[in-house]
N, CA, C and O atoms as a Maestro MAE file, in Angstrom:
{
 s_m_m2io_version
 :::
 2.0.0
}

f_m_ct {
 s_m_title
 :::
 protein
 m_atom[332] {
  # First column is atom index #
  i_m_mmod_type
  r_m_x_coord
  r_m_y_coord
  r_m_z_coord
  i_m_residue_number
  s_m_chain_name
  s_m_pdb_residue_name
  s_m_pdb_atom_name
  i_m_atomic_number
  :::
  1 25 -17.757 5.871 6.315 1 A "UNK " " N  " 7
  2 3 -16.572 6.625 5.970 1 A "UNK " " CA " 6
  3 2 -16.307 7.636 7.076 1 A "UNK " " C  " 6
  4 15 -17.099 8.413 7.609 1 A "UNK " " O  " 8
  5 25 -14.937 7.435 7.310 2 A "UNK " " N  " 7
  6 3 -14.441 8.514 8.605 2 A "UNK " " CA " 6
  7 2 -14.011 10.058 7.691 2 A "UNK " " C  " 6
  8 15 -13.398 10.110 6.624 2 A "UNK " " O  " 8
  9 25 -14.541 11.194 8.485 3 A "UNK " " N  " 7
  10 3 -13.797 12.128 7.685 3 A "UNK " " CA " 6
  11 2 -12.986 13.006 8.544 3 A "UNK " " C  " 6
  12 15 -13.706 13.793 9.158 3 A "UNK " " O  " 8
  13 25 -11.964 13.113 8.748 4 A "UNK " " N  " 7
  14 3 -11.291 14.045 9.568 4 A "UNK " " CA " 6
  15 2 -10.105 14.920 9.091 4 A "UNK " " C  " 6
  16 15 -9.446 14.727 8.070 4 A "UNK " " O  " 8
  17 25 -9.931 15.962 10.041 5 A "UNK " " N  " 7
  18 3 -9.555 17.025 9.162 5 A "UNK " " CA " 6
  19 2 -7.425 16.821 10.310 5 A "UNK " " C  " 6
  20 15 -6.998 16.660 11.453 5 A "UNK " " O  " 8
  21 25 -6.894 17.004 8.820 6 A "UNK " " N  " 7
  22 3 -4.762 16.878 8.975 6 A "UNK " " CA " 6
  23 2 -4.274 18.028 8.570 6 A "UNK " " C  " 6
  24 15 -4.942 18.572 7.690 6 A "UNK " " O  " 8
  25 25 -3.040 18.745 9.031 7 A "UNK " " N  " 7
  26 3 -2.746 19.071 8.761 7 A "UNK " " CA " 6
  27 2 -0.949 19.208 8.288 7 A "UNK " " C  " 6
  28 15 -0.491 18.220 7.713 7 A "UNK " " O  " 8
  29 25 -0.537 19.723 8.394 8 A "UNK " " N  " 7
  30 3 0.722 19.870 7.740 8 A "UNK " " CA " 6
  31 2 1.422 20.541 8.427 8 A "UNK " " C  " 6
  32 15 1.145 21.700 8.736 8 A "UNK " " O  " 8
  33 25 2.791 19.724 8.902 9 A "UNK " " N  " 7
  34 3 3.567 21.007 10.010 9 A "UNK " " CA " 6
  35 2 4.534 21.885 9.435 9 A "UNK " " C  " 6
  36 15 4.339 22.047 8.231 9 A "UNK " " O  " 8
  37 25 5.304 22.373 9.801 10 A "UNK " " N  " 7
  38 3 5.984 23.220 9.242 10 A "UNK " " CA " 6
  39 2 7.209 22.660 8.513 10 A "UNK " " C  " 6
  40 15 7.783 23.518 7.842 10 A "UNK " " O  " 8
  41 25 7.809 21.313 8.471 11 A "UNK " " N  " 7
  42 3 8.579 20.623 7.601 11 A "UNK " " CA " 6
  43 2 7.638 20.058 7.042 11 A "UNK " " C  " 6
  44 15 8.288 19.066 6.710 11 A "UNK " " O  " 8
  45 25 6.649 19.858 6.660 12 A "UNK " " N  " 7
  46 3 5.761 18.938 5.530 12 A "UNK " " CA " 6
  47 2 5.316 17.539 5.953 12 A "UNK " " C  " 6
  48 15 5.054 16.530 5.299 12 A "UNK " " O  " 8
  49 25 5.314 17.867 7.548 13 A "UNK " " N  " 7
  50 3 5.026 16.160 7.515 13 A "UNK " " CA " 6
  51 2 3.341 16.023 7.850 13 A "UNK " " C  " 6
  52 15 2.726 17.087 7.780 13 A "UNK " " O  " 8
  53 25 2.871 15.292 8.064 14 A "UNK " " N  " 7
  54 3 1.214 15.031 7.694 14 A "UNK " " CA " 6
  55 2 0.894 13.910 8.988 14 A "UNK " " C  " 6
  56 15 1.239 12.731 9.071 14 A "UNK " " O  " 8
  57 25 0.288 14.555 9.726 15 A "UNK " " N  " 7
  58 3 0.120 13.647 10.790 15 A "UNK " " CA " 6
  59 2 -1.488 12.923 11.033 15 A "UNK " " C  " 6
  60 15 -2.398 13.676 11.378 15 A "UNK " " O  " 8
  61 25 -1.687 11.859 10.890 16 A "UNK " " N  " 7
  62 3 -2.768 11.045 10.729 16 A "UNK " " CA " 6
  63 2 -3.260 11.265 11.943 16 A "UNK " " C  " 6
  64 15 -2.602 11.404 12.974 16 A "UNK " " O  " 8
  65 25 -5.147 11.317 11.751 17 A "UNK " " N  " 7
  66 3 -5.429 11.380 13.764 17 A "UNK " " CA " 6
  67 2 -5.696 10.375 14.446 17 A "UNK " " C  " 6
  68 15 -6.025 9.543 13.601 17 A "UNK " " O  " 8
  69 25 -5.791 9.759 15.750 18 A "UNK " " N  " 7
  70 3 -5.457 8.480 15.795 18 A "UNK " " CA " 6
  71 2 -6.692 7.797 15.882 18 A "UNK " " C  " 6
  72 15 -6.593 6.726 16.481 18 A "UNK " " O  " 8
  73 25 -7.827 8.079 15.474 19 A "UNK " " N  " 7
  74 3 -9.221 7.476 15.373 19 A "UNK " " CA " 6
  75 2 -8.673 6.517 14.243 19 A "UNK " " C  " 6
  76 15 -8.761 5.300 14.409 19 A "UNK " " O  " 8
  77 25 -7.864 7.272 12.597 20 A "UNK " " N  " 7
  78 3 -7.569 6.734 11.276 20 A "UNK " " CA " 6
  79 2 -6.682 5.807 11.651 20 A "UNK " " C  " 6
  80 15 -6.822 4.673 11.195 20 A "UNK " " O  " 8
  81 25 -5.607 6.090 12.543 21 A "UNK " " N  " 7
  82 3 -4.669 4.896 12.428 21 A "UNK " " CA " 6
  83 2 -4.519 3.974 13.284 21 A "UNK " " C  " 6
  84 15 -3.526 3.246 13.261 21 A "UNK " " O  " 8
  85 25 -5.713 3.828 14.392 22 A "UNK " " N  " 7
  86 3 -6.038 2.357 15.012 22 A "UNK " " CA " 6
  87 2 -6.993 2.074 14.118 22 A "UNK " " C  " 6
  88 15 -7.537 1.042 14.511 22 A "UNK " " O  " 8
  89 25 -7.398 2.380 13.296 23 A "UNK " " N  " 7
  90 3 -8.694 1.510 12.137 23 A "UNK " " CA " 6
  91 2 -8.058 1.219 10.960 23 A "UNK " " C  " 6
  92 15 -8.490 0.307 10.255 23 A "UNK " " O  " 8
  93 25 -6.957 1.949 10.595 24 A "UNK " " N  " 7
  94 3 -5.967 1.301 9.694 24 A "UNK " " CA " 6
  95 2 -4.856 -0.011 9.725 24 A "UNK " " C  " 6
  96 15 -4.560 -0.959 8.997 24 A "UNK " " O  " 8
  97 25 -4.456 0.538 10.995 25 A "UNK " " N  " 7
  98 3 -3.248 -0.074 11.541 25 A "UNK " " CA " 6
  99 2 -2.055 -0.421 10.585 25 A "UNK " " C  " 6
  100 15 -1.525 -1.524 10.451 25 A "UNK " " O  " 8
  101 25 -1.755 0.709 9.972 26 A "UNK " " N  " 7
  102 3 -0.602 0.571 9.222 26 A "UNK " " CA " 6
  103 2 0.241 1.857 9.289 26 A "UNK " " C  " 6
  104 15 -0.256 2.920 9.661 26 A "UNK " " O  " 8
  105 25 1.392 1.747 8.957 27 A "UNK " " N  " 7
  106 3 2.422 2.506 9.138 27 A "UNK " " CA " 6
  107 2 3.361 3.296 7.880 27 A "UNK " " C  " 6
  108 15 4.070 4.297 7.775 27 A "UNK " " O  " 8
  109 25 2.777 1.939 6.850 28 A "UNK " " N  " 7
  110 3 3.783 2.759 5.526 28 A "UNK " " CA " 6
  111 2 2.206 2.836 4.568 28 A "UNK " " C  " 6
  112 15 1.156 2.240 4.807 28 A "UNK " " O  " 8
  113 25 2.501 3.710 3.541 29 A "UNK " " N  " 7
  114 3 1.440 3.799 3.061 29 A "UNK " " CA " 6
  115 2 1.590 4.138 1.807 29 A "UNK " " C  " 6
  116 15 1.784 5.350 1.894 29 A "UNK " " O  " 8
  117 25 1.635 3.815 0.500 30 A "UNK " " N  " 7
  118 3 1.519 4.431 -0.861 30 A "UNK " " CA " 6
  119 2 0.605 5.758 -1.084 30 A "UNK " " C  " 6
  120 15 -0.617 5.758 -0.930 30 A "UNK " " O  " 8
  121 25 1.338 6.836 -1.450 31 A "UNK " " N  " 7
  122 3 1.132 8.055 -1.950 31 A "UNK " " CA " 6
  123 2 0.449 8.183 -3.436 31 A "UNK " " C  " 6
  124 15 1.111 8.233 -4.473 31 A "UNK " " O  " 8
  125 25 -0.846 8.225 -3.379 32 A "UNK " " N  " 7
  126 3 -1.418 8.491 -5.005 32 A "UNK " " CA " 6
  127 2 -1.712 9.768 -5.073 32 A "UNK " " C  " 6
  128 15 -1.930 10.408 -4.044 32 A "UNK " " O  " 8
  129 25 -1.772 10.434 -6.534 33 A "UNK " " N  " 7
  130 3 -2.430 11.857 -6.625 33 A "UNK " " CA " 6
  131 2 -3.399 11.232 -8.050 33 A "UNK " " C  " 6
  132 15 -2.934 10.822 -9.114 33 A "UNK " " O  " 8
  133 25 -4.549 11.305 -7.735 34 A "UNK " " N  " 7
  134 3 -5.766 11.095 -8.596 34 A "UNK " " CA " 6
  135 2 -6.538 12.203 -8.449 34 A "UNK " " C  " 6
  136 15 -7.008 12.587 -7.378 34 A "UNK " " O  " 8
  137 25 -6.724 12.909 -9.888 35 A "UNK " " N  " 7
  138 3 -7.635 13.965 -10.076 35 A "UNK " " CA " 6
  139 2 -7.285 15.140 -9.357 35 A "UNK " " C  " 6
  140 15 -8.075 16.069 -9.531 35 A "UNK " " O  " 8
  141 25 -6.005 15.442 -8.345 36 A "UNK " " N  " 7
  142 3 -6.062 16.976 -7.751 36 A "UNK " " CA " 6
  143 2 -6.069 16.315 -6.387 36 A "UNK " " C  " 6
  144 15 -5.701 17.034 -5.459 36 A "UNK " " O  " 8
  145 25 -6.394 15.173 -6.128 37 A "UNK " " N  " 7
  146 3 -6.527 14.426 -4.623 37 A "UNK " " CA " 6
  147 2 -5.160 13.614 -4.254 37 A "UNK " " C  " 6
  148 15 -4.510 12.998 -5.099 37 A "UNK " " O  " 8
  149 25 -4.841 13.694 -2.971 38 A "UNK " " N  " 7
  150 3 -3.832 12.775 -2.214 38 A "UNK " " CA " 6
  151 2 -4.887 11.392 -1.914 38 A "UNK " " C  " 6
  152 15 -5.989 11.454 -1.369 38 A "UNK " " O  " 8
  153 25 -4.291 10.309 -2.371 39 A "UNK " " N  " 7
  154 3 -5.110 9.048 -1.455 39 A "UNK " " CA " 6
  155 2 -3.773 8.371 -1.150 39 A "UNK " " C  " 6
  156 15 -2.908 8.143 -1.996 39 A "UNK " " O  " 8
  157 25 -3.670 7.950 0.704 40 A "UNK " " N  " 7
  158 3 -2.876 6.874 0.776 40 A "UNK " " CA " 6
  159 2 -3.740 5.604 1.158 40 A "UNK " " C  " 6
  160 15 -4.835 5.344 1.656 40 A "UNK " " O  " 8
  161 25 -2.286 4.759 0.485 41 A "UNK " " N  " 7
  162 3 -3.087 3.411 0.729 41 A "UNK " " CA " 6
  163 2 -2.186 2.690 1.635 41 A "UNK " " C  " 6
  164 15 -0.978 2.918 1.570 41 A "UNK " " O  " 8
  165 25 -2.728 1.710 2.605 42 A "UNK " " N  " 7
  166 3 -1.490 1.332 3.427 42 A "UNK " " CA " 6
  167 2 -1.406 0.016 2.331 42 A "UNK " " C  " 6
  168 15 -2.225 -0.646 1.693 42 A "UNK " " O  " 8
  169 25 0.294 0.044 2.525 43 A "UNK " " N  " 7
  170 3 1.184 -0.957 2.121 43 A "UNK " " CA " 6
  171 2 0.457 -2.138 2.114 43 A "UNK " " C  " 6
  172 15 0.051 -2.689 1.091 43 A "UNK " " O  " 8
  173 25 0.257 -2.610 3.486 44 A "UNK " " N  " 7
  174 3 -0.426 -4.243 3.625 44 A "UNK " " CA " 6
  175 2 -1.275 -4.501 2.738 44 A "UNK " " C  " 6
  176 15 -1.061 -5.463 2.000 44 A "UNK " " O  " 8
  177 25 -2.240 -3.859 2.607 45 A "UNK " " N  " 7
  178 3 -3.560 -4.021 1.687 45 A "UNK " " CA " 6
  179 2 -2.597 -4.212 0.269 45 A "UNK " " C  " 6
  180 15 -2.580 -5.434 0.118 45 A "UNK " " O  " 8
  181 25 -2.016 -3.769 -0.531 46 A "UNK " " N  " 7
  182 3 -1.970 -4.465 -1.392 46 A "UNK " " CA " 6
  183 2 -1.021 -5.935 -1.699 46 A "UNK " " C  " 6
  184 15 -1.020 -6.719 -2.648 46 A "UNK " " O  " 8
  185 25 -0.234 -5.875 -0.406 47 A "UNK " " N  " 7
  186 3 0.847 -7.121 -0.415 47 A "UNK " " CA " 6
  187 2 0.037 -8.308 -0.257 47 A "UNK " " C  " 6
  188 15 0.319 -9.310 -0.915 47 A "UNK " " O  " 8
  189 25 -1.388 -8.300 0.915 48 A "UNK " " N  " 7
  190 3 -2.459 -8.784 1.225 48 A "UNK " " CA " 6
  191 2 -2.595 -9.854 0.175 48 A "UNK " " C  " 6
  192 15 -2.151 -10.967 0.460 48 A "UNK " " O  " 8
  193 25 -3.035 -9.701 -0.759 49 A "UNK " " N  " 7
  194 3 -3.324 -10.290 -2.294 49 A "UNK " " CA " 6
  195 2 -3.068 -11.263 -2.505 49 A "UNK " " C  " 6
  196 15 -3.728 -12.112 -3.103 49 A "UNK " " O  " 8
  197 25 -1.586 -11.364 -1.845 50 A "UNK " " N  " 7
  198 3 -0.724 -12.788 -1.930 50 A "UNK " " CA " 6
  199 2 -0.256 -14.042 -1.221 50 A "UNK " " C  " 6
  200 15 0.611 -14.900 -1.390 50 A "UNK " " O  " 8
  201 25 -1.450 -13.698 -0.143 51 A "UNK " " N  " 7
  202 3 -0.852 -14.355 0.912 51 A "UNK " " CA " 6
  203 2 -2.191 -15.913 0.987 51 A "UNK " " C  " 6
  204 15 -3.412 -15.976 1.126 51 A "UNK " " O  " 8
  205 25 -1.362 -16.669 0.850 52 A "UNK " " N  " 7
  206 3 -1.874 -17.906 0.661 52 A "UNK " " CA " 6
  207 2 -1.633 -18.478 -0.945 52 A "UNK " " C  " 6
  208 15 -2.123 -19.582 -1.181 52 A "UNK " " O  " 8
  209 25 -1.099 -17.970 -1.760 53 A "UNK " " N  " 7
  210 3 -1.246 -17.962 -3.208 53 A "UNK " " CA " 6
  211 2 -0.225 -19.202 -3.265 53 A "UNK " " C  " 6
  212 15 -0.711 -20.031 -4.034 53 A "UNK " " O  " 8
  213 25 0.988 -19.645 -2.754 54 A "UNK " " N  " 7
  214 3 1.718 -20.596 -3.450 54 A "UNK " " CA " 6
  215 2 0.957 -22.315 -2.613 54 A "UNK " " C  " 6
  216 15 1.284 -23.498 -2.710 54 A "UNK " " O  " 8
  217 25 0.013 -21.684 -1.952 55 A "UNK " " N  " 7
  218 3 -0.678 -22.984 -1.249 55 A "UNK " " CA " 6
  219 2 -0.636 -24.098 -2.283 55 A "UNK " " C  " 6
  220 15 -1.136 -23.838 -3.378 55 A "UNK " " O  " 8
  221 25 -0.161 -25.187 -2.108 56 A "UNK " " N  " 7
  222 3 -0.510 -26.818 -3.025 56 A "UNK " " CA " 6
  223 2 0.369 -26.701 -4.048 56 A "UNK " " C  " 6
  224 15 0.653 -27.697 -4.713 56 A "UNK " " O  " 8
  225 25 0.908 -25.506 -4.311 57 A "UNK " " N  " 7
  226 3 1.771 -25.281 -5.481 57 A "UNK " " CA " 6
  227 2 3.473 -25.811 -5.007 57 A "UNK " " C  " 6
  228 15 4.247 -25.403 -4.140 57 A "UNK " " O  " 8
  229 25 3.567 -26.935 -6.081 58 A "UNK " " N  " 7
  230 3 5.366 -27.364 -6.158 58 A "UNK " " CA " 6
  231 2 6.429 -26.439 -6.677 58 A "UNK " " C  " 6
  232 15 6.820 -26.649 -7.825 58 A "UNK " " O  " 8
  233 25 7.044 -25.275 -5.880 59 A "UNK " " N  " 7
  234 3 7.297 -24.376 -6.451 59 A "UNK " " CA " 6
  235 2 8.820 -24.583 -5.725 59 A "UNK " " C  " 6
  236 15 8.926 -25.147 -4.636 59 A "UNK " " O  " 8
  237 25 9.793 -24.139 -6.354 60 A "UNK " " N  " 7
  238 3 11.164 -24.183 -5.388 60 A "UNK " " CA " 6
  239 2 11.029 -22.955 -4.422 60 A "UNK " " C  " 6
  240 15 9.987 -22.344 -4.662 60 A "UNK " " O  " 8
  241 25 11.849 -22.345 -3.286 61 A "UNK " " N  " 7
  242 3 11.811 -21.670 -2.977 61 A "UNK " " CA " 6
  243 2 12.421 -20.207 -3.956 61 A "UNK " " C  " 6
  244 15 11.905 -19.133 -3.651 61 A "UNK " " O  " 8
  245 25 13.099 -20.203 -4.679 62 A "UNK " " N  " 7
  246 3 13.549 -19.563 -5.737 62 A "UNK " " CA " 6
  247 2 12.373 -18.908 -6.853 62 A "UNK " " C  " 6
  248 15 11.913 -17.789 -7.081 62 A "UNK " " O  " 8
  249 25 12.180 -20.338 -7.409 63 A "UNK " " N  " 7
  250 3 10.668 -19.819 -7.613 63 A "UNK " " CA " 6
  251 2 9.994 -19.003 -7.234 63 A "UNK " " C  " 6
  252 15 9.735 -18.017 -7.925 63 A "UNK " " O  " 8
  253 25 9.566 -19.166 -6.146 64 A "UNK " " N  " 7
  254 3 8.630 -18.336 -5.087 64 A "UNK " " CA " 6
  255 2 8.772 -16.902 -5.356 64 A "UNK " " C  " 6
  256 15 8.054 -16.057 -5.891 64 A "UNK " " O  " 8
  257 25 10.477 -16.902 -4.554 65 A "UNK " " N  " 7
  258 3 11.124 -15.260 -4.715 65 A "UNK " " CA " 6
  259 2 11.018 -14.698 -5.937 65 A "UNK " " C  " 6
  260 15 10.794 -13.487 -5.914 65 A "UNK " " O  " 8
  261 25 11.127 -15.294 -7.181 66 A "UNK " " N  " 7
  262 3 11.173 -14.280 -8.759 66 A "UNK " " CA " 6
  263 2 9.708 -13.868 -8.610 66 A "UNK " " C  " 6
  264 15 9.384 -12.708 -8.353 66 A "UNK " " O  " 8
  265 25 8.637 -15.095 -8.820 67 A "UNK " " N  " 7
  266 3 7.559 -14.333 -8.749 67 A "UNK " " CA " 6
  267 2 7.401 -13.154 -7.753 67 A "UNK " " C  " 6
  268 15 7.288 -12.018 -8.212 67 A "UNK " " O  " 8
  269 25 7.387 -13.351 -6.498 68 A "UNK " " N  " 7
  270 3 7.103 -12.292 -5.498 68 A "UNK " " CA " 6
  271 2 7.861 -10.716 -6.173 68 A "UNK " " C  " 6
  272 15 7.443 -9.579 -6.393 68 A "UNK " " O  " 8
  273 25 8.836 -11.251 -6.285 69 A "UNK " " N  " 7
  274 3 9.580 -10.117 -6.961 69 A "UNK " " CA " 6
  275 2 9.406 -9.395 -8.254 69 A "UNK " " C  " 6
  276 15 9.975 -8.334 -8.511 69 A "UNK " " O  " 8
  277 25 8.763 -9.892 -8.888 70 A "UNK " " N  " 7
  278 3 8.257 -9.451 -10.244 70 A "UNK " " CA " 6
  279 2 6.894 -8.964 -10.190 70 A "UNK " " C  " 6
  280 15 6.479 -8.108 -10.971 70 A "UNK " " O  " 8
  281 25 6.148 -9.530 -9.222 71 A "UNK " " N  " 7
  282 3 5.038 -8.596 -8.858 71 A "UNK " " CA " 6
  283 2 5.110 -7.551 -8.000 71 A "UNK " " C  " 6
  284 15 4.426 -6.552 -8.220 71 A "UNK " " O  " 8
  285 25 5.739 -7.607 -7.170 72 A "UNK " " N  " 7
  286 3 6.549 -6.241 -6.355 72 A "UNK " " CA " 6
  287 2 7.179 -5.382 -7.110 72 A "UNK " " C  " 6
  288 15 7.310 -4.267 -6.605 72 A "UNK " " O  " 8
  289 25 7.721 -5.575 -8.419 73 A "UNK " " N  " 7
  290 3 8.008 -4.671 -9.469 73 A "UNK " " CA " 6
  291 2 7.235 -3.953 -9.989 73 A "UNK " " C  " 6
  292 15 7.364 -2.754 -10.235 73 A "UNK " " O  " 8
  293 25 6.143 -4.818 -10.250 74 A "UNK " " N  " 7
  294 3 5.492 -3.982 -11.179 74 A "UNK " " CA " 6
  295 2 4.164 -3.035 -10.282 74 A "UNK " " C  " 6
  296 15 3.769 -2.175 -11.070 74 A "UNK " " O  " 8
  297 25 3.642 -2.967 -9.376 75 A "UNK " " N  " 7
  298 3 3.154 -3.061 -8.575 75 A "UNK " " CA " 6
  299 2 3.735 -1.020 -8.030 75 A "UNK " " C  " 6
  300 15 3.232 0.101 -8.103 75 A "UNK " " O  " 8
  301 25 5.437 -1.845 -7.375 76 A "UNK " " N  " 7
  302 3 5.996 -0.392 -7.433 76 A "UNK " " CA " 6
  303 2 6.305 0.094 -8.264 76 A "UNK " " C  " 6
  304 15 6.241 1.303 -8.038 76 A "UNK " " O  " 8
  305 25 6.810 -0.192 -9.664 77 A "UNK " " N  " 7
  306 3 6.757 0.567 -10.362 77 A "UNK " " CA " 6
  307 2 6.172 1.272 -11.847 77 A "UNK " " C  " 6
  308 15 6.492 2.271 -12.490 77 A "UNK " " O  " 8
  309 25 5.111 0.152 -12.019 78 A "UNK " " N  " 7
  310 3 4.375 1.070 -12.913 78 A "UNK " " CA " 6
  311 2 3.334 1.892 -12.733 78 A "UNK " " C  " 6
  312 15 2.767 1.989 -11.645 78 A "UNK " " O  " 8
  313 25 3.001 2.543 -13.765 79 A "UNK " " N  " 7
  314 3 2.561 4.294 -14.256 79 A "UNK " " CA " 6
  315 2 0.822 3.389 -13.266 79 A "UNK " " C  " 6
  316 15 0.132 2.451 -13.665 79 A "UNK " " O  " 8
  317 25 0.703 4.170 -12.047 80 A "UNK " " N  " 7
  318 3 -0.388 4.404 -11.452 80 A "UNK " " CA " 6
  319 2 -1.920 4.443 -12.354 80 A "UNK " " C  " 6
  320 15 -1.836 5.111 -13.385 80 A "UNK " " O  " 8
  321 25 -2.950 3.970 -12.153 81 A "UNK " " N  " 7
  322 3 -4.145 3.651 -12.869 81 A "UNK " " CA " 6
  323 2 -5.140 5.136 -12.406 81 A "UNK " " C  " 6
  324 15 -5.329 5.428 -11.226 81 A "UNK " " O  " 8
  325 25 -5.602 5.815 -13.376 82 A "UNK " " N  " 7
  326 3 -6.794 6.801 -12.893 82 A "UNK " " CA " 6
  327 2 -7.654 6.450 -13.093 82 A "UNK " " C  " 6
  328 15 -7.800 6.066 -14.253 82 A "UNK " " O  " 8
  329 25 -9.060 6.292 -11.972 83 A "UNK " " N  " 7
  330 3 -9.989 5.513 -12.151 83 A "UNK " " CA " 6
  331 2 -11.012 6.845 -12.599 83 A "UNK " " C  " 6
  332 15 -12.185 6.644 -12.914 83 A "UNK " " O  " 8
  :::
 }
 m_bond[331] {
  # First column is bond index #
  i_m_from
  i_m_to
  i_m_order
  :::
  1 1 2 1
  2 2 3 1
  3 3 4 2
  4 3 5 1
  5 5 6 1
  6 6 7 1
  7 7 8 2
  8 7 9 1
  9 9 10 1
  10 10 11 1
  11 11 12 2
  12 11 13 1
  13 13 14 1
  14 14 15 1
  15 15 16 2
  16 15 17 1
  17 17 18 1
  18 18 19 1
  19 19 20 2
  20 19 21 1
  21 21 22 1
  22 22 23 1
  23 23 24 2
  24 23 25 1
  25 25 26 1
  26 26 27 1
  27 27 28 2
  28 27 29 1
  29 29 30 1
  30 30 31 1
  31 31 32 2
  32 31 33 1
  33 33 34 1
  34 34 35 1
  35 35 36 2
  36 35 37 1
  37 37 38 1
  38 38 39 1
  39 39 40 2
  40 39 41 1
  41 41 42 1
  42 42 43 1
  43 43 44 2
  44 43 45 1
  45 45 46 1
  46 46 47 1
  47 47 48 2
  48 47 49 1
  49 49 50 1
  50 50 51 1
  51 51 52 2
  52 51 53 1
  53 53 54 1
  54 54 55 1
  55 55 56 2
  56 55 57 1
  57 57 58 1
  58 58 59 1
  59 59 60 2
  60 59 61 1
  61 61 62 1
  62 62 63 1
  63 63 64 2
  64 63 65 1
  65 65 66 1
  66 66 67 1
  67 67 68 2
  68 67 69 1
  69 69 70 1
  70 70 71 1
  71 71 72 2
  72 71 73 1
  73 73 74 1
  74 74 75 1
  75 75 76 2
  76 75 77 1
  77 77 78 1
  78 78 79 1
  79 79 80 2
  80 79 81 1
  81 81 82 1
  82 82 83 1
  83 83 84 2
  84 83 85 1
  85 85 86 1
  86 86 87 1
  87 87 88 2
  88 87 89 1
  89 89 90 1
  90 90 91 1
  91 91 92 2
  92 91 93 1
  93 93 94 1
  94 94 95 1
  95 95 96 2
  96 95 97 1
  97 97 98 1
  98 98 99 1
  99 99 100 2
  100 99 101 1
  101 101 102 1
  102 102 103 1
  103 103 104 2
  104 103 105 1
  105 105 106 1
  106 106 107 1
  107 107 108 2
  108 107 109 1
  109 109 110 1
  110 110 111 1
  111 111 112 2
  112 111 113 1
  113 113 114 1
  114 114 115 1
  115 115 116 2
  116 115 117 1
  117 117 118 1
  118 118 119 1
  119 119 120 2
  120 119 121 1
  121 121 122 1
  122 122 123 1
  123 123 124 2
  124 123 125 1
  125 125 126 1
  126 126 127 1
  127 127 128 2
  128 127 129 1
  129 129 130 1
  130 130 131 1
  131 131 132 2
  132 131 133 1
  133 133 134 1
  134 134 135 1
  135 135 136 2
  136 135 137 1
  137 137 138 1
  138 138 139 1
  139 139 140 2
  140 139 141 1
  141 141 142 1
  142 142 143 1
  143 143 144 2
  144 143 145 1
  145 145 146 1
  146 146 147 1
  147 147 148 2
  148 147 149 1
  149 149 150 1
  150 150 151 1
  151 151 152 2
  152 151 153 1
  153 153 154 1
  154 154 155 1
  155 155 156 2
  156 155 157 1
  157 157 158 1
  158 158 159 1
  159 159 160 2
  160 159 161 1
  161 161 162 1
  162 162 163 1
  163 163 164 2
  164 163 165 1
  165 165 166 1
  166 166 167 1
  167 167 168 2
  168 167 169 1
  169 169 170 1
  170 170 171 1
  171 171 172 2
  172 171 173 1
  173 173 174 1
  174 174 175 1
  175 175 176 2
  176 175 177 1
  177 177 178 1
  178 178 179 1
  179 179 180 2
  180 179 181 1
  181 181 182 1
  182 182 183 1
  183 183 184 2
  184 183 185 1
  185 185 186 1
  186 186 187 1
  187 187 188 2
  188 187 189 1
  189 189 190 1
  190 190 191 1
  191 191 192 2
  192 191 193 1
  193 193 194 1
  194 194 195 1
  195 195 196 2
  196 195 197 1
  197 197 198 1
  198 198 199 1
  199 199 200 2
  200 199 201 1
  201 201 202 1
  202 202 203 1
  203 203 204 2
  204 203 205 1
  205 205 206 1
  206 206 207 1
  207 207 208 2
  208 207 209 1
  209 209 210 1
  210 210 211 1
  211 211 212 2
  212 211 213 1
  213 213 214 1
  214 214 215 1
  215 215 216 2
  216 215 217 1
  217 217 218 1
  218 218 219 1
  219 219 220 2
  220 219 221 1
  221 221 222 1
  222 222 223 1
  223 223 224 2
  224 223 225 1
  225 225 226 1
  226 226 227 1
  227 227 228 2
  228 227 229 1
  229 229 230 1
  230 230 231 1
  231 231 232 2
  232 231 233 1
  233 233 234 1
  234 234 235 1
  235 235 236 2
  236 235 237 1
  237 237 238 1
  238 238 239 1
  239 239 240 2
  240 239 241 1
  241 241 242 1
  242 242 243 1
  243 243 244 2
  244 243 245 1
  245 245 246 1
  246 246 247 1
  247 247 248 2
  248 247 249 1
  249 249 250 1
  250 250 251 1
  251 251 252 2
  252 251 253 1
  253 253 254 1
  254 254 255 1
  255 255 256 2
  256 255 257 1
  257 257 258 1
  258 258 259 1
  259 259 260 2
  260 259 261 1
  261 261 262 1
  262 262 263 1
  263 263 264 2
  264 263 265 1
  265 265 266 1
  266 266 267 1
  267 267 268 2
  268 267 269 1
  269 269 270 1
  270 270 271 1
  271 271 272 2
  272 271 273 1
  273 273 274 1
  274 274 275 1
  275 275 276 2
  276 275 277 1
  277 277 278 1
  278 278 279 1
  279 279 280 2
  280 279 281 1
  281 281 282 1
  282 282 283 1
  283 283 284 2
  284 283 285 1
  285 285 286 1
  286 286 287 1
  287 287 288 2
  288 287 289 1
  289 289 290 1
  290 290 291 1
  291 291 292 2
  292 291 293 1
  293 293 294 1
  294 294 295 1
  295 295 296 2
  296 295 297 1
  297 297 298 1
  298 298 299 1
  299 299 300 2
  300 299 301 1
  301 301 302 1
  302 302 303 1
  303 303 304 2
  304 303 305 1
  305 305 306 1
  306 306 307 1
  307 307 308 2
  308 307 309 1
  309 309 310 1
  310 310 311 1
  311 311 312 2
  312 311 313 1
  313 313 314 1
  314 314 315 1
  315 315 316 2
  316 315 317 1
  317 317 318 1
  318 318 319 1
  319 319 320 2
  320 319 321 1
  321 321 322 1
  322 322 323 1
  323 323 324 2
  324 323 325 1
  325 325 326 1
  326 326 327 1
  327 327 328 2
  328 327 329 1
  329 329 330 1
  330 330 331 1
  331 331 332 2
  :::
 }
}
């Protein structure tokens, strides 16, 4: 585990140091607040999940899109899990 110390500029923006974001390599990132804590997560990692999933599957391309889209729904928008 890397631990390094961010801070906050004077408009609120949060600048990652770049040890974190060549070992991340991501750019957008989901904002959680668990317990009093900020955790981001980069985007990819959870889109990740899906990639290879319609393999062997006879699916229309339509198909494809509702699912993708209905898990991208819920994903963004439901009530966050506290572990």
């Amino acid at each position: 585990m890397t631990v390094e110390v961010a801070r906050l500029d004077d408009n609120g923006r949060l600048y990652l140091p770049a040890s974190i974001r060549k070992k991340l390599r991501s750019r957008e990132f989901y904002i959680e607040e668990r317990n009093g804590e900020i955790v981001l997560v980069p985007v990819r990692k959870k889109i990740e999940k899906y990639w290879g999933i319609f393999k062997g599957e006879n699916l229309t391309a339509e198909e494809m899109d509702r699912i993708v889209e209905e898990e991208t729904e819920e994903l963004l928008f439901k009530e966050p899990q506290v572990k």
